[in-house]
C-alpha atoms as a printed R data frame, in Angstrom:
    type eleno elety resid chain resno       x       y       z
1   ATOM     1    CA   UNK     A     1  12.946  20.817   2.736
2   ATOM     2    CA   UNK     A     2  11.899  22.607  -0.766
3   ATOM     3    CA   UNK     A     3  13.982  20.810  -2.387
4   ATOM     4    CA   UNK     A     4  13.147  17.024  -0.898
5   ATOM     5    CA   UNK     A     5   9.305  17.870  -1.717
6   ATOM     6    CA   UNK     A     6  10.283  18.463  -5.249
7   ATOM     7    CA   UNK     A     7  11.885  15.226  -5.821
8   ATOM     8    CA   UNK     A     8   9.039  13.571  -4.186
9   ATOM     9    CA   UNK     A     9  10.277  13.066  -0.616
10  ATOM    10    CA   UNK     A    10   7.538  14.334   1.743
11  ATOM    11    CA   UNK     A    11   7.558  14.658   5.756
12  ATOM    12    CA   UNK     A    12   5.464  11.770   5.488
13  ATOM    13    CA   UNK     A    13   8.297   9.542   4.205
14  ATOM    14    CA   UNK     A    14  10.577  10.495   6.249
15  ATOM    15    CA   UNK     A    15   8.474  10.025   9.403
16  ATOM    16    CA   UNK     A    16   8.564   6.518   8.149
17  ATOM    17    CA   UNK     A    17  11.839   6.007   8.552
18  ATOM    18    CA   UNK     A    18  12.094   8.368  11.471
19  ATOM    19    CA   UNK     A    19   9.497   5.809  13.039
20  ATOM    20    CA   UNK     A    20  11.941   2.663  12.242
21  ATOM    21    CA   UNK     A    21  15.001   4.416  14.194
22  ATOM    22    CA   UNK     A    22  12.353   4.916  17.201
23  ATOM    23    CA   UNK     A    23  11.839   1.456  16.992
24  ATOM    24    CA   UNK     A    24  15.631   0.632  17.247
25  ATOM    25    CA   UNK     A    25  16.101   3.242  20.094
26  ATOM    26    CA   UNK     A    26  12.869   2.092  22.366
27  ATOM    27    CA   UNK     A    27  11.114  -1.149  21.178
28  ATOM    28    CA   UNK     A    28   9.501  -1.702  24.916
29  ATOM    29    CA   UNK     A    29   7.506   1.543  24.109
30  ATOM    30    CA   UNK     A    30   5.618   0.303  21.697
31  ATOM    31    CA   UNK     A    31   5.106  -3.168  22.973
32  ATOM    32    CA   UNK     A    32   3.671  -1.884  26.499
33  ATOM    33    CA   UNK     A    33   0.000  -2.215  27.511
34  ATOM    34    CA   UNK     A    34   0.312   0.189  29.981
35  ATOM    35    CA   UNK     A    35  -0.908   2.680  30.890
36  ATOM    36    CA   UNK     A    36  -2.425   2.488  27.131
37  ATOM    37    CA   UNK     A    37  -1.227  -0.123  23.902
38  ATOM    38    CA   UNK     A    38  -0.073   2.191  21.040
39  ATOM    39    CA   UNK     A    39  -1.088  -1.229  18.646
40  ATOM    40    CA   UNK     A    40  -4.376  -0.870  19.676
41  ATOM    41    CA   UNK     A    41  -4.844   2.911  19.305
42  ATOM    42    CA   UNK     A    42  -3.501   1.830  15.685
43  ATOM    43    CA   UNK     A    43  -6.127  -0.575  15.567
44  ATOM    44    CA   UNK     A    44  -8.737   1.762  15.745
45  ATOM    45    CA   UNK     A    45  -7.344   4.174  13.802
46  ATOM    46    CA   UNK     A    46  -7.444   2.205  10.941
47  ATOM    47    CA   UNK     A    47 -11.015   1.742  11.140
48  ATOM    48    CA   UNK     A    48 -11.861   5.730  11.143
49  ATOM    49    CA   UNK     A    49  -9.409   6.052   8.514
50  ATOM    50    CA   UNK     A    50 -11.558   4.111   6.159
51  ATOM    51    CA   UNK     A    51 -14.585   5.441   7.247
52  ATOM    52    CA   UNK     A    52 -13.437   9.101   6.650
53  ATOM    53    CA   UNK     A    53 -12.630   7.658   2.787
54  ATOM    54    CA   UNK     A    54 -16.210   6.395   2.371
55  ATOM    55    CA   UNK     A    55 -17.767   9.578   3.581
56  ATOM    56    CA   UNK     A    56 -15.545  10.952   1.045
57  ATOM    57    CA   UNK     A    57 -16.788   8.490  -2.109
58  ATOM    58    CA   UNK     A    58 -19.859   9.523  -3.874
59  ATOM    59    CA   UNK     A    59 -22.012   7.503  -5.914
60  ATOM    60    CA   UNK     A    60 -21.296  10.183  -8.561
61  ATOM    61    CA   UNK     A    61 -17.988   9.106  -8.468
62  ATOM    62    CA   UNK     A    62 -18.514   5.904  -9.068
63  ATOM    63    CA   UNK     A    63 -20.889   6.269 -12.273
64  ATOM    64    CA   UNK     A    64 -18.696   8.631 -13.474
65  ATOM    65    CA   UNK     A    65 -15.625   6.410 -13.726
66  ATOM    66    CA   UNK     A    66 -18.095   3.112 -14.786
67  ATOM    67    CA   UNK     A    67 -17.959   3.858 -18.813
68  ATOM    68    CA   UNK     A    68 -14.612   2.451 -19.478
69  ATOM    69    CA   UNK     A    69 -14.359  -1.459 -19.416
70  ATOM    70    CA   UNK     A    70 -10.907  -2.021 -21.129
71  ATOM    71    CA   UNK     A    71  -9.042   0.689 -18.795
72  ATOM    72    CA   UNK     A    72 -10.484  -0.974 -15.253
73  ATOM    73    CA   UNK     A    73  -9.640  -4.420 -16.540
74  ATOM    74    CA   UNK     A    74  -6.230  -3.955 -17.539
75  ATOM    75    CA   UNK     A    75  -5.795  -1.209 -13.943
76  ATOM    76    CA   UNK     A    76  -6.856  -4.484 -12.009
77  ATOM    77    CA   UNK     A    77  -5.165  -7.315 -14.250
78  ATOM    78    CA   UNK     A    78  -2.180  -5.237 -13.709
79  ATOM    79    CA   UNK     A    79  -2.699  -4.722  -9.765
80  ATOM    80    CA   UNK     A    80  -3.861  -8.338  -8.522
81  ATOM    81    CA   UNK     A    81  -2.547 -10.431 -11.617
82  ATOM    82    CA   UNK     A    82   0.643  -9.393 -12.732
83  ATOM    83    CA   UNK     A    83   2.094  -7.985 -10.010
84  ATOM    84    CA   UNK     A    84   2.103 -11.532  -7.609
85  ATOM    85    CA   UNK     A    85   3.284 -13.709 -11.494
86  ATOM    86    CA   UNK     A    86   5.804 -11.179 -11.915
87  ATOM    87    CA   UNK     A    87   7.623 -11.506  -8.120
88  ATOM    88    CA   UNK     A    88   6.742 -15.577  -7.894
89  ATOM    89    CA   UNK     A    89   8.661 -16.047 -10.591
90  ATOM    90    CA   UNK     A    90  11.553 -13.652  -9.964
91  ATOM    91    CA   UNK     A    91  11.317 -15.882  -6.334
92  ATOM    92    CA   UNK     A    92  11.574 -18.917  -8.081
93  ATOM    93    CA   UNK     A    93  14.578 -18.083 -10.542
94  ATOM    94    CA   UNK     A    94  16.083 -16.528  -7.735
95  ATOM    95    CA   UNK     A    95  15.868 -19.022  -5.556
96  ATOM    96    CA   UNK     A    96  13.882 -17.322  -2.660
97  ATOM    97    CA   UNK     A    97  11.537 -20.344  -2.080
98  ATOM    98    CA   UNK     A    98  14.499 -22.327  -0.832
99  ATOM    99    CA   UNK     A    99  16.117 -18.983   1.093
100 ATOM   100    CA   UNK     A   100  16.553 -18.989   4.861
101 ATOM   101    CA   UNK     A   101  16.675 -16.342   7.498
102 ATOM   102    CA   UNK     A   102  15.633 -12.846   7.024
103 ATOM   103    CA   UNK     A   103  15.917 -13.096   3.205
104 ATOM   104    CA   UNK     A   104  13.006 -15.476   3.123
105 ATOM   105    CA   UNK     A   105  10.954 -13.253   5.197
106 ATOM   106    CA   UNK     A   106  12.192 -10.213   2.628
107 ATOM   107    CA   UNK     A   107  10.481 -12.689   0.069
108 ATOM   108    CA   UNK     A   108   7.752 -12.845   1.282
109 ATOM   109    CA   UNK     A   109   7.444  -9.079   1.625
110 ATOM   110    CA   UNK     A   110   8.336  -8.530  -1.675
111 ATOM   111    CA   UNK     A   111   5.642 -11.240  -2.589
112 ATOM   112    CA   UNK     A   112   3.388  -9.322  -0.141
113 ATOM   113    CA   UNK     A   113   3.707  -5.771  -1.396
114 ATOM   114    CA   UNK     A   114   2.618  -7.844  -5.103
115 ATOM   115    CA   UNK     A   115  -0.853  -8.683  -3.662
116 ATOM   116    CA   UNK     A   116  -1.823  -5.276  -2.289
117 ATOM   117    CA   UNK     A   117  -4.486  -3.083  -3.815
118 ATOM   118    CA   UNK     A   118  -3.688   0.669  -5.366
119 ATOM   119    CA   UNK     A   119  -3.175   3.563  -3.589
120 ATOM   120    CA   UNK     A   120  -6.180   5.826  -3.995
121 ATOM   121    CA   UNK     A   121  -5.436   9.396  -2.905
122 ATOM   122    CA   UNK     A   122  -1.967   9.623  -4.405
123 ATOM   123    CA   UNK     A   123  -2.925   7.606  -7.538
124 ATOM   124    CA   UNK     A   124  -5.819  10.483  -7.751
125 ATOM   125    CA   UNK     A   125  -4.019  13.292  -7.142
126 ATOM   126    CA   UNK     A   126  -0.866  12.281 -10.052
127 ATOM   127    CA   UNK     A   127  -3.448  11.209 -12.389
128 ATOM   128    CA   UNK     A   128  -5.064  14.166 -11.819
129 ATOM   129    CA   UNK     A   129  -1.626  16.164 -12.228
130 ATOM   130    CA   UNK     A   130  -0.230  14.912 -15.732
131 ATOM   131    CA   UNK     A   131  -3.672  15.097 -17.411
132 ATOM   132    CA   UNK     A   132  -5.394  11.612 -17.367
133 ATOM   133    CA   UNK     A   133  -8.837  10.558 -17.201
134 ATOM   134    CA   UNK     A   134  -9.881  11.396 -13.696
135 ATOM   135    CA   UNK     A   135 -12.719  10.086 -12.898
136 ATOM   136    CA   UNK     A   136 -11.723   6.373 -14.213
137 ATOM   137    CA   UNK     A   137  -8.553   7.050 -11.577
138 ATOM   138    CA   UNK     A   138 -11.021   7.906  -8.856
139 ATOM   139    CA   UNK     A   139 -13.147   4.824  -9.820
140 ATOM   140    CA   UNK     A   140 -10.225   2.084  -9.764
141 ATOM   141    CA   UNK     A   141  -8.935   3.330  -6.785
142 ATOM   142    CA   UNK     A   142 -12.185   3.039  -4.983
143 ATOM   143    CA   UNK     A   143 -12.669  -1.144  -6.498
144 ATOM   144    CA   UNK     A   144  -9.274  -1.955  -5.793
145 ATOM   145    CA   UNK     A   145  -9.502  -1.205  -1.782
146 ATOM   146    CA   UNK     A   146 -12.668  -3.486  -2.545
147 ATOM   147    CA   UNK     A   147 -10.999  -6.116  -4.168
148 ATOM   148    CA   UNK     A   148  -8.345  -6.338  -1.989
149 ATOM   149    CA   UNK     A   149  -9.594  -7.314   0.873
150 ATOM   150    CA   UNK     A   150 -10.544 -10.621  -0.768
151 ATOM   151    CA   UNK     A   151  -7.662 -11.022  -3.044
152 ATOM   152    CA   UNK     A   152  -4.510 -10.360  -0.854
153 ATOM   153    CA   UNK     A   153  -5.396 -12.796   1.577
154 ATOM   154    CA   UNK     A   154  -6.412 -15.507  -1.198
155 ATOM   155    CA   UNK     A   155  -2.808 -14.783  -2.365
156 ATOM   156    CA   UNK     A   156  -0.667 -14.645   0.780
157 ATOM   157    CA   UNK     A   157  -2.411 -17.901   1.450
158 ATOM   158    CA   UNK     A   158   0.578 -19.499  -0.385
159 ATOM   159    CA   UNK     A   159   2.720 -18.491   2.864
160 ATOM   160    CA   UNK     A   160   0.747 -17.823   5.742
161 ATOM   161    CA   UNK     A   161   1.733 -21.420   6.652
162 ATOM   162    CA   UNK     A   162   5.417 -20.412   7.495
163 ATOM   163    CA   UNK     A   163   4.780 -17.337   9.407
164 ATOM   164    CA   UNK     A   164   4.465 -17.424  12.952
165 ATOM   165    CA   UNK     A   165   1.424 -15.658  14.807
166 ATOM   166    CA   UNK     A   166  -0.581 -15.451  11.462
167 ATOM   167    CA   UNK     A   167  -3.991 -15.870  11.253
168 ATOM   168    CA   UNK     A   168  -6.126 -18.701   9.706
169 ATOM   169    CA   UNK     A   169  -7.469 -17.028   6.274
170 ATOM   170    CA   UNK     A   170 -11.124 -17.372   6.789
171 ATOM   171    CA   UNK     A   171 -10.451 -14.940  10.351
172 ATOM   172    CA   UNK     A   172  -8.137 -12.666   8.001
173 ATOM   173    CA   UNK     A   173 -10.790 -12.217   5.766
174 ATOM   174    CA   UNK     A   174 -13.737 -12.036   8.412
175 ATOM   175    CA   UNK     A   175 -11.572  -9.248  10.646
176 ATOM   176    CA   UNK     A   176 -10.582  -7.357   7.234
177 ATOM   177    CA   UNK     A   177 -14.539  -7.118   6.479
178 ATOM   178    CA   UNK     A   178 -15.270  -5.677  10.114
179 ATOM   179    CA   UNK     A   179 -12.172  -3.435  10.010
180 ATOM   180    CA   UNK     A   180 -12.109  -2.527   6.260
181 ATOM   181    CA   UNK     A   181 -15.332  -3.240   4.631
182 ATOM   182    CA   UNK     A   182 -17.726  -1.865   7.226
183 ATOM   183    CA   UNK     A   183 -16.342   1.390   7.981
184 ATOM   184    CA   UNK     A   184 -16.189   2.405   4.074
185 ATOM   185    CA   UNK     A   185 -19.665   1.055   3.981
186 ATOM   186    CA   UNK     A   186 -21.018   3.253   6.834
187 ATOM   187    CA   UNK     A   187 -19.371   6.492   5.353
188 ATOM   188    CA   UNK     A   188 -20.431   5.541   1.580
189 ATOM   189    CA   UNK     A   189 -24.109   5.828   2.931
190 ATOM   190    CA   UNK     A   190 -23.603   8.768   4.975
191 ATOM   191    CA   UNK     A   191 -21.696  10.520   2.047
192 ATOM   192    CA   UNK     A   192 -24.863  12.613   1.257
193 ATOM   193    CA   UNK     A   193 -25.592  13.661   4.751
194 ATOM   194    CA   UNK     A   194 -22.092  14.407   5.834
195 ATOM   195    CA   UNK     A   195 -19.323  14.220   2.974
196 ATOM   196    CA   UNK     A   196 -19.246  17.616   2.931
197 ATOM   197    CA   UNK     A   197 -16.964  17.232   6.354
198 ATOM   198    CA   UNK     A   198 -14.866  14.967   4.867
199 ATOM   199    CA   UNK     A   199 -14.053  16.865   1.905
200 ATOM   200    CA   UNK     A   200 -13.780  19.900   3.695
201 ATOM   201    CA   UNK     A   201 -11.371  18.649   6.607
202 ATOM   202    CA   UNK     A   202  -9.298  16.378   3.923
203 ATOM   203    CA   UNK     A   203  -6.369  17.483   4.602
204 ATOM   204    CA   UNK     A   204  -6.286  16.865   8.612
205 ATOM   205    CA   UNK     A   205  -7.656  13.449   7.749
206 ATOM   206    CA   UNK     A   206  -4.665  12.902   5.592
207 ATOM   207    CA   UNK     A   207  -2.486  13.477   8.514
208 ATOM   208    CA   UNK     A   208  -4.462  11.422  10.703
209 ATOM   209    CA   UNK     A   209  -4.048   8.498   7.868
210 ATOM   210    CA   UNK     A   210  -0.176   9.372   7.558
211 ATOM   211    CA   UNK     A   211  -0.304   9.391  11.672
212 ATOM   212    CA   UNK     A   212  -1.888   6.099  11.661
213 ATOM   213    CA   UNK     A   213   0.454   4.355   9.201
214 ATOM   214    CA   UNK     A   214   3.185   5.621  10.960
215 ATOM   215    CA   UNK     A   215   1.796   4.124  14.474
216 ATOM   216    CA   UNK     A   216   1.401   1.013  12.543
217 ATOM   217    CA   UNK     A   217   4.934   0.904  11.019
218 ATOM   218    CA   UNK     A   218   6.738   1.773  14.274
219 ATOM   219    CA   UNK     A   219   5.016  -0.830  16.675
220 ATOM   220    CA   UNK     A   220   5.275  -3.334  14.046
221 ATOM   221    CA   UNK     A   221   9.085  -2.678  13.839
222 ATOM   222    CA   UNK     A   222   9.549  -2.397  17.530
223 ATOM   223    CA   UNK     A   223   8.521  -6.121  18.167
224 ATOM   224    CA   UNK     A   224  10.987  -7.209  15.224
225 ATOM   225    CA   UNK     A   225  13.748  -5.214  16.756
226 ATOM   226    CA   UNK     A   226  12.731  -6.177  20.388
227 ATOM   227    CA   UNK     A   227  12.983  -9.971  19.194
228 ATOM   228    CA   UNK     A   228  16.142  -8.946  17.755
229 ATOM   229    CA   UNK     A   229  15.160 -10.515  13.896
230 ATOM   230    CA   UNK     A   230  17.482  -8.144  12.260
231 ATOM   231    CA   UNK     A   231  20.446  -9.173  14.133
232 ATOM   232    CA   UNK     A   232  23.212  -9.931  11.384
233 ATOM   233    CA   UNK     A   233  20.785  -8.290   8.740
234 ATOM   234    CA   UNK     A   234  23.213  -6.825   6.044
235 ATOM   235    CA   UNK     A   235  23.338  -3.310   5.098
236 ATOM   236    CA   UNK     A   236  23.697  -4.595   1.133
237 ATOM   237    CA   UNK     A   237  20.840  -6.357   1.357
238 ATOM   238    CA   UNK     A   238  19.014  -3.155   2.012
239 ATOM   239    CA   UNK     A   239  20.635  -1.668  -0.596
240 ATOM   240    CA   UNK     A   240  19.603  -4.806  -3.305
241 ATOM   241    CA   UNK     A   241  16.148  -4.576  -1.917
242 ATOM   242    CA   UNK     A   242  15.681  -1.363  -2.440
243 ATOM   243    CA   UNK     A   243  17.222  -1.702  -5.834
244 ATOM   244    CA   UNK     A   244  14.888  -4.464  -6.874
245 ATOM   245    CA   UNK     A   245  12.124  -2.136  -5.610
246 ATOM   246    CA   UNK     A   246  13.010   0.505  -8.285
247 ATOM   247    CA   UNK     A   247  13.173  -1.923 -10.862
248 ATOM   248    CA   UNK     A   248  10.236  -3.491 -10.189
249 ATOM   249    CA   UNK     A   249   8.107  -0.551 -10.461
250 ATOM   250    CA   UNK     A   250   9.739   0.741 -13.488
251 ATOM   251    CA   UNK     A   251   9.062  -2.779 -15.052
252 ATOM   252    CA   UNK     A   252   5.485  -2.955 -14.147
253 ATOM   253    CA   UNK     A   253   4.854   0.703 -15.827
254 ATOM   254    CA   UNK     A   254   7.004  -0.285 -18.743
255 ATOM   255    CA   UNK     A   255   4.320  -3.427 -19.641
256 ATOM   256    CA   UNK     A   256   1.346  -1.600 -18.607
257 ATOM   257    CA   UNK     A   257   2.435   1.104 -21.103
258 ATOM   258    CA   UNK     A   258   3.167  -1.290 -23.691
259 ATOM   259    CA   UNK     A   259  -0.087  -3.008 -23.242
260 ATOM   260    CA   UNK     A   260  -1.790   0.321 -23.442
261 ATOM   261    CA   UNK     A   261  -0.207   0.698 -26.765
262 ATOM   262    CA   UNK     A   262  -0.823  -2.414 -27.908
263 ATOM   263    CA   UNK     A   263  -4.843  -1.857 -27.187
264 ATOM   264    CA   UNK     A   264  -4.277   1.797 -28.539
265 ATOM   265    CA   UNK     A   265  -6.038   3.691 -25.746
266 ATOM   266    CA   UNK     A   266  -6.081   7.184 -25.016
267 ATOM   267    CA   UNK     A   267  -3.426   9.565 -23.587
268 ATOM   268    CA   UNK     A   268  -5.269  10.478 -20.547
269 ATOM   269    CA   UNK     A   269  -6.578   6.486 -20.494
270 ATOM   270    CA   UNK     A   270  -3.186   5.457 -20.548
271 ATOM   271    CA   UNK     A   271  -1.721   8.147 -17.793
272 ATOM   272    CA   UNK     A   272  -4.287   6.385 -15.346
273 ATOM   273    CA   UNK     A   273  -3.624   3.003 -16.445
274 ATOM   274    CA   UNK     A   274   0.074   3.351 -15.281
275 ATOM   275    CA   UNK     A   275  -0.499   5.265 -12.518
276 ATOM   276    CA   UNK     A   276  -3.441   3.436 -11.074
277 ATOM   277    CA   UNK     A   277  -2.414  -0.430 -12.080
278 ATOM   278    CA   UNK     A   278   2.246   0.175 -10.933
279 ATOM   279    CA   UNK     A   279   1.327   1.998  -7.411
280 ATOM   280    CA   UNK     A   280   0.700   0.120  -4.083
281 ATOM   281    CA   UNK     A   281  -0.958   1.149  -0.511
282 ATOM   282    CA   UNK     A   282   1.004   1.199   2.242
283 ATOM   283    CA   UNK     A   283  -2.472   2.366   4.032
284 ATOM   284    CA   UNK     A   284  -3.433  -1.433   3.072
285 ATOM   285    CA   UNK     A   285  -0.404  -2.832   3.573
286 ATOM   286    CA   UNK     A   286  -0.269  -1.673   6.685
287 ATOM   287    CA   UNK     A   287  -3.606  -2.804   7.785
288 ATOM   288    CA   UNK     A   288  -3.249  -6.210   6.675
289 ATOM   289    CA   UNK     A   289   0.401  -7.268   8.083
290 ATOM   290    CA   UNK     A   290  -1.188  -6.709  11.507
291 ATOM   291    CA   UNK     A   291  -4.603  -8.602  10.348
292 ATOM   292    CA   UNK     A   292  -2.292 -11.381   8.213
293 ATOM   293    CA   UNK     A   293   0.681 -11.546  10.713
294 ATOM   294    CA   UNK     A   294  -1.106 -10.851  14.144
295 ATOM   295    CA   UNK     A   295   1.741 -10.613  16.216
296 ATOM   296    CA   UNK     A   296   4.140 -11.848  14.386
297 ATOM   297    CA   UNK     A   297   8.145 -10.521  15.179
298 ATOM   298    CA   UNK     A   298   8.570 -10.924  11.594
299 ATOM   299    CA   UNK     A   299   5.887  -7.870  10.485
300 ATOM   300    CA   UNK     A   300   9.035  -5.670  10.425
301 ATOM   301    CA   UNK     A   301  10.936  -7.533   8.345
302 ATOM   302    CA   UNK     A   302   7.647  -8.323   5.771
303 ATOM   303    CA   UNK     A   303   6.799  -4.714   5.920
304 ATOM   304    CA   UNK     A   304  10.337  -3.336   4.525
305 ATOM   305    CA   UNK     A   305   9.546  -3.945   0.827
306 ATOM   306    CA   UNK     A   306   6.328  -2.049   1.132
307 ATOM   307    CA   UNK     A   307   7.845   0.731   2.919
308 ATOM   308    CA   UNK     A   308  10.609   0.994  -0.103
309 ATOM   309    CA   UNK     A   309   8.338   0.397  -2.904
310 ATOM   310    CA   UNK     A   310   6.047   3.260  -1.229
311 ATOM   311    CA   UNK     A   311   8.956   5.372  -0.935
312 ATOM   312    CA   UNK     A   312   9.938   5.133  -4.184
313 ATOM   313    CA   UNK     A   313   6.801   5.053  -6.316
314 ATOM   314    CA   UNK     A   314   5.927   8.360  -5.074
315 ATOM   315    CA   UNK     A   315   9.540   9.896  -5.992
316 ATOM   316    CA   UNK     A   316   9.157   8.696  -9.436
317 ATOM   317    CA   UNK     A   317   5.973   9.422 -10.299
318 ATOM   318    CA   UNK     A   318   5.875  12.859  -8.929
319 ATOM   319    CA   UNK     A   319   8.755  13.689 -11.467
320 ATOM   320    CA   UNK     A   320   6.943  11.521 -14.439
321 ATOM   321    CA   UNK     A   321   3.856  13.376 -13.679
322 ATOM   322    CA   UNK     A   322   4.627  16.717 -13.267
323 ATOM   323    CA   UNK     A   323   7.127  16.387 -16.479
324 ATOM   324    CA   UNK     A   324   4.083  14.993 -17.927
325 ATOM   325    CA   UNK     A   325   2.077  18.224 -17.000
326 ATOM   326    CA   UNK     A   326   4.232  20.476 -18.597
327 ATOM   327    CA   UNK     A   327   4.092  19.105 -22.277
């Protein structure tokens, strides 16, 4: 166990893919109503998580990580910009507009995971790790959960047309406000009052979060599995998904880096530029496939990518940042 933490493989990830062999053993489980519906629990979990995170953002926060104009551009150019050019046009070299099946779906996924906002407690805590300008980290992680509830439905607009059981965009965006926007609201203006809680429970609200995600990930699964969509699904593909997944985040830090260079910022600017504008949020992801897809039997199967990319972001970048640390 030691050993998988160093390497960046936490309990948390493998719960993940404990959650997806659940769903393969018992599907009806977490498709029942009665006597309770685990989606729903999930639901509502979702909404507390983001409360708890705006109890925990102070205004301090914010100001503190305002000053630098270049490094939040570039974190959210990188994040909502170059991230969805970068898969559409590996989809349309590759052919994956004109794919059928499952691979389509993995497209879309792939094209999915692209439009999500950053992570903000991991991004935090590596920034905060190898030495880079924390409070700008704390700052872009905060706007992009913002942003993205605007900007990854806008995007996945381009598809929501061939996925059954999604949701017209104006009600994605409307039930993303109310399940999103509001909570972090409420606990942003009751961070004075009672953020003290938060921060001082933090770590049994993280594995509430991870609890959540995990609810979300297994019911979504067990209606893809239940509808049987990954019925001649090929173990190689897995393995060339999960191989573009690697790639794709090494690529993205790569060009951020280079751009960094190129605009000659800072060490520690530059440490939270990579970190903040190559990492995505399952937490959002999560969230919005259910919001997006509704009840779609293809969530699984959109999901996967995110689930990878998570996986591996947090492998590499625990390694990069702690190697950082130590020079």
């Amino acid at each position: 166990m030691n050993f998988l933490k160093k390497i960046g493989i936490e309990p948390f990830i493998m719960a993940l893919f404990g959650a997806i062999f659940f769903a393969w053993l018992v599907p009806d489980f977490g498709r029942d109503r009665e006597p309770f519906s685990l989606g729903d629990a999930a639901n509502w979990g979702v909404s507390v998580i983001f409360f708890f995170y705006g109890l925990r953002l102070s205004k301090e926060k914010l100001v503190n990580g305002l000053r630098n104009v270049k490094l939040h551009f570039l974190v959210h150019f990188s994040t909502f910009v170059l991230f969805p050019i970068v898969v559409l046009s590996a989809m349309y070299l590759c052919g994956g507009f004109s794919a059928e099946g499952n691979l389509y779906y993995l497209w879309i996924g792939a094209f999915f995971l692209a439009t999500l906002p950053s992570t903000v407690s991991s991004s935090v805590v590596m920034v905060s790790i190898a030495g880079g300008n924390l409070p700008a980290a704390i700052f872009n992680a905060s706007i992009s959960s913002f942003i993205g509830v605007f900007i990854t439905p806008l995007w996945m607009g381009i598809f929501l047309k061939d996925i059954d059981g999604s949701s017209a965009l104006a009600d994605v965006i409307l039930k993303l406000v109310f399940q999103v926007l509001v909570p972090v609201v409420a606990g942003f203006l009751l961070n004075k009052k009672w953020g003290w809680f938060a921060e001082k429970h933090k770590k049994i609200l993280r594995l509430f979060d991870e609890t959540i995600i995990v609810l979300i990930v297994y019911t979504s699964f067990c209606e893809s599995f239940y509808k049987k969509m990954f019925d001649g699904f090929a173990m190689f593909t897995l393995v060339e998904l999960s191989v573009a997944m690697i790639v794709l985040f090494l690529a993205t830090m790569l060009v951020i880096w280079g751009i960094c260079k190129v605009l000659k910022f800072s060490k520690e600017d530059s440490i939270t530029a990579v970190f903040c504008g190559s990492k995505k949020s399952l937490v959002h992801g999560s969230v919005m496939s259910r919001v997006l897809f509704g009840g779609s039997s293809m969530t699984g199967i959109i999901l996967l990518p995110t689930m990878l990319y998570h996986a591996f972001q947090l492998i590499i970048v625990s390694i990069i940042a702690k190697k950082i640390s130590k020079k």
